[in-house]
Each structure stands twice: as C-alpha cells, then as structure tokens.
N, C-alpha and C positions, 0 to 999 in steps of 0.2 A: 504494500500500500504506500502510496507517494506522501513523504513527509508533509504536514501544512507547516511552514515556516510561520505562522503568526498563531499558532497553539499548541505548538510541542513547545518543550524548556528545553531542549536539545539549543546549545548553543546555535548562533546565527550561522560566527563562523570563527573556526577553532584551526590552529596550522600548528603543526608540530616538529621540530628538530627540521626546515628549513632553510635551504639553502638556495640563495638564488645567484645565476651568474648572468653577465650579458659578455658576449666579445671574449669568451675563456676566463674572464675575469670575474672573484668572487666579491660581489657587491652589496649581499646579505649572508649571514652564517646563524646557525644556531636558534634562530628565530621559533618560540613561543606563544602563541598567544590565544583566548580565549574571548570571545567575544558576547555576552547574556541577550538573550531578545532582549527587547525594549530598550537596550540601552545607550549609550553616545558614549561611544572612546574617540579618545584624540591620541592622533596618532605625531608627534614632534621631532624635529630634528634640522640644523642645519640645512641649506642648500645643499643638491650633492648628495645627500646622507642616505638615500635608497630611500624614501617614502613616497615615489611615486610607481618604483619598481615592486614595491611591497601590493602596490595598488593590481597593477598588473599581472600578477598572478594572482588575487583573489576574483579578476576576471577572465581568468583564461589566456591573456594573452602571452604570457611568459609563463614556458612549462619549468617548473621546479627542477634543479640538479639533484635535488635531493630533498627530504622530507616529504610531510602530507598540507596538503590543505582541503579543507571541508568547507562548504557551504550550504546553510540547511543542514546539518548533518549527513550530508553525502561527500564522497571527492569532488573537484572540480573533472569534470569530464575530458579527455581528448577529443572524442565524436565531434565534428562540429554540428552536428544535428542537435544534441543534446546539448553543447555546450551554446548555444542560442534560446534556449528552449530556458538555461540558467542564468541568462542574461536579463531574460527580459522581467525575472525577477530582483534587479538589483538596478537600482537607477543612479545614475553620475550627475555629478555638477562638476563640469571641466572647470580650468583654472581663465581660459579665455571665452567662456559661456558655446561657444560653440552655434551662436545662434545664424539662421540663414538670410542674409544683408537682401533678398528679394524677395522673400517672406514675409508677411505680416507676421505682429505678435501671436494673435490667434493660430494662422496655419504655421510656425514654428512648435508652438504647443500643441496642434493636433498631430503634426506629424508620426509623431510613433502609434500613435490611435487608427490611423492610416494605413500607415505599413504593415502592421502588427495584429491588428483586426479585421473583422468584415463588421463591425459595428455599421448603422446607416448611418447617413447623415448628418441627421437632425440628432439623435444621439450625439454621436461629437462634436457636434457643434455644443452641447449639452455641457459634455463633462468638460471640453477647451474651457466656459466661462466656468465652471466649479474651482477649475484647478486657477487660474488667473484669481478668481475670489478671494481663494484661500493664502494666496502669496498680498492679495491686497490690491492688484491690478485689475480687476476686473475691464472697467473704462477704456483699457489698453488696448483692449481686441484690435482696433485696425492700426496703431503704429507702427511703424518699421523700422529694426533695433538699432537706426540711426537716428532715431527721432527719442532715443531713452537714455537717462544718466547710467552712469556705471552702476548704480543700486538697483536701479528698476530690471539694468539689462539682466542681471543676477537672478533678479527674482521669478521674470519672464524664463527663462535658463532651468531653474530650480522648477518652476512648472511643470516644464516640459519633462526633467527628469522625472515628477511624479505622476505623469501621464498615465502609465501604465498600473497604478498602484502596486512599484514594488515595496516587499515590506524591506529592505535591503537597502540603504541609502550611503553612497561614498561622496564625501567631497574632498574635494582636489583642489586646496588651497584656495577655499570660498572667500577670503576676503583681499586677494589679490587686487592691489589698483583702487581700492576703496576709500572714502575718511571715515573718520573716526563714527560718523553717525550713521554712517548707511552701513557698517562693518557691524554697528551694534542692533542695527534692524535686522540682518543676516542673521545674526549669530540668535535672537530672539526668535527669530520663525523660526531656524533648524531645531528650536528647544521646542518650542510650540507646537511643530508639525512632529516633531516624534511622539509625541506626549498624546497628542489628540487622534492621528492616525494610527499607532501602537506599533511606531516603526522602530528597526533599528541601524546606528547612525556611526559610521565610521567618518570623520572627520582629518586629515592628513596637513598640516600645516605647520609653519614655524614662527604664527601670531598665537605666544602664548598668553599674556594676561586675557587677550579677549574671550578665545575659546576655552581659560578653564572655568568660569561660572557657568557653565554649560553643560562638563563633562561629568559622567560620571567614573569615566575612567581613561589613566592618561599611562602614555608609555616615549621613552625618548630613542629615537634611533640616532647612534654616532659611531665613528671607528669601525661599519661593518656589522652591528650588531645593537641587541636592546642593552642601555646600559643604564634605563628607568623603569620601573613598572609599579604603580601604585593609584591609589587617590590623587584629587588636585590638590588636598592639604598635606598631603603626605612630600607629594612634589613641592608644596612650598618650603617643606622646612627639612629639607633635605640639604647633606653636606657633604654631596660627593662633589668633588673639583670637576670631573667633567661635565656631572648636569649643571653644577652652580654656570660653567663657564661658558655653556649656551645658554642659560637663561638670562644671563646680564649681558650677553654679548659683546666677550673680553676675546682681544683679539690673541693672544696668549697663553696657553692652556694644556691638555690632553688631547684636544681637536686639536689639528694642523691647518690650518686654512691651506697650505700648497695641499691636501689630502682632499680637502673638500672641494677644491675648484678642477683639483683633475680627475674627480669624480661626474662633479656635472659636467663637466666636457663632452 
C-alpha cells in the first residue's frame, strides 16, 4: 500500500551515512539526517558549502556515491517514471523564482496544474486564485513578473510551487535579493503555510537570524560535512569555533574561504 506522506509519522525524509560527489570530487560525507512531518529545518552553511547539492539528491537529480536517502519513507527512485511521479510530491522555490517573463502571474501559477493534470479549466483557473490568495496576491492574476517587486515575485514563485499541493516543501535560499521587510513577509508565510497546510519544510540558506524564528530544527553544513545539528537555541549558544565563525561571519577561522570559493566554483 503506497505511503500517505501527510498521515504516517514515518519521517518526511531521513538520509543516512551519505555521500555525495560531483566531478570525482567529494563534496558531502557522512551526512545524517532526519527530517519529522510537519516540520521546518533549516538547512545552513556558507557559500560553496554543499547545501544546494544536498538539495539535489533529495530530488533525484544527483544519484548518491554512497548512503541512503528516503523520501516519504521510500528510496528516492532511479526509474525516471517513478522518480517524476516523486516529484510532483515535493514542491521548490528556486533561489531566482524561476518564473516565465511571457507569462502572466496567473498562467505561471497554473502551469504545473497544466502539465501535470487533466483538471478543466474553470477548475484551474479555481485553485490558480486559491493559491495566489493564500501567498496574499490574489489581485495579481494578470501581471507579468516584470511588473512585480522582488517580494511579490517570490511569493507568485512560492504559489506556483504549491500548485500541486505537495506536502514536501524545499526552498533554495528564499530570501535571496530581498530587504529586510519582504524577507520577513517570506519567512512569515513559509511558517504560516506549513502550519495551516500540515506541510513539511526544508528551508537551505545562509540568512541565519531570519530563518531561525521559524525553524524548528537547524543543522550547519561546512568542511564537507554537518558540523551542527540541534534546536535554534541550542544553535545560539553554542561554542564551537566553526559554527561561532559562520554565524558572525569572521573571515578567519576553521572555514577556509580559499575552501569555500573553490567549492562554488
């Protein structure tokens, strides 16, 4: 019988003794972690630091050197039949919104309703203004994402990813390019919409004070590996020198910055 990802306690998504490499190169090691329905970890780390390569194989697109990862409590699949089929359970908010420049807001946000369904019409056109509602856009339906600030275009973005209602939510450094207020309007819907939806929300970023009022659980990637794992109070009063020294962003430390930049390279 196929898992329901929104009423089993079977973790979201749990990866064990992982190893990820690109180019021969090992870029993650060791990697643990468990992820609880319903709840928002934030995933942290430097530029560079693997946290979008971590992203990448809990979607399939980068097959593991080694370990497991689960999603739903299954593997991630190789099939790409199946591994489509586990996609469209898990919805993204790219770091550049991703949205289509001849597209209106509305047919952005219907698109995966589109592709993805045989729903009619008038239904999509239905749940398009639900999901716009719900980010606070509604109004928005005919602009086009040249006609939005960087907060709206986010949240148009953030729509779309919920289109499909997965219960699976990654974002990819959602407050990229933002101020301070429309960072904290983001950061308040991803709390809101997991809470209200009974979603759960993996968060990948290196905007720490915003994102930990937020989290429920935080982890820091550096050097290859986790070298945090706890609460956001646990994280604050924490006194290891390599977390202290990305949380205050000291350029001098157990990070290398020549390590970090020939990483993102």
């Amino acid at each position: 019988m196929a898992l329901n990802p929104r009423m089993s306690d079977t973790p979201t998504v749990r990866l064990h003794n992982l190893r990820l490499e690109r180019g021969g190169r090992v870029v993650l090691r060791d990697i643990d972690l468990t992820v609880p329905r319903g709840s928002i970890t934030a995933v942290l780390g430097p530029s560079g630091s693997g946290k979008s390569t971590l992203l990448a194989a809990l979607t399939g697109e980068l097959v593991p050197a080694a370990g497991h990862v689960e999603v739903f409590g299954q593997p991630v699949p190789l099939q790409q039949r199946a591994l489509l089929e586990l996609r469209k359970g898990i919805g993204v908010l790219l770091q550049g919104n991703g949205l289509l420049t001849d597209l209106t807001v509305g047919e952005n946000v219907g698109l995966p309703l589109r592709t993805h369904t045989d729903l009619p019409e008038p239904v999509i056109r239905r749940l398009v203004e639900m999901k716009l509602h719900a980010v606070g856009l509604r109004t928005a339906t005919e602009l086009f994402p040249r006609e939005l600030s960087g907060g709206m275009a986010r949240r148009v973005a953030l729509a779309r990813a919920l289109a499909l209602d997965p219960p699976l939510m990654i974002y990819d450094e959602p407050l990229t390019g933002l101020d301070p207020i429309a960072s904290g309007v983001i950061m308040s819907l991803i709390q809101r919409l997991n809470d209200t939806l009974g979603l759960t929300s993996i968060i990948v970023t290196h905007h720490v004070h915003e994102t930990m009022p937020v989290a429920d659980h935080a982890i820091v990637i550096a050097n290859g590996g986790i070298v945090f794992s706890g609460t956001p109070k646990e994280l604050e009063g924490t006194s290891d020198p390599l977390v202290l020294q990305f949380l205050r962003g000291e350029p001098d430390g157990p990070i290398a910055f020549d390590a970090v930049t020939e990483r993102a390279a």
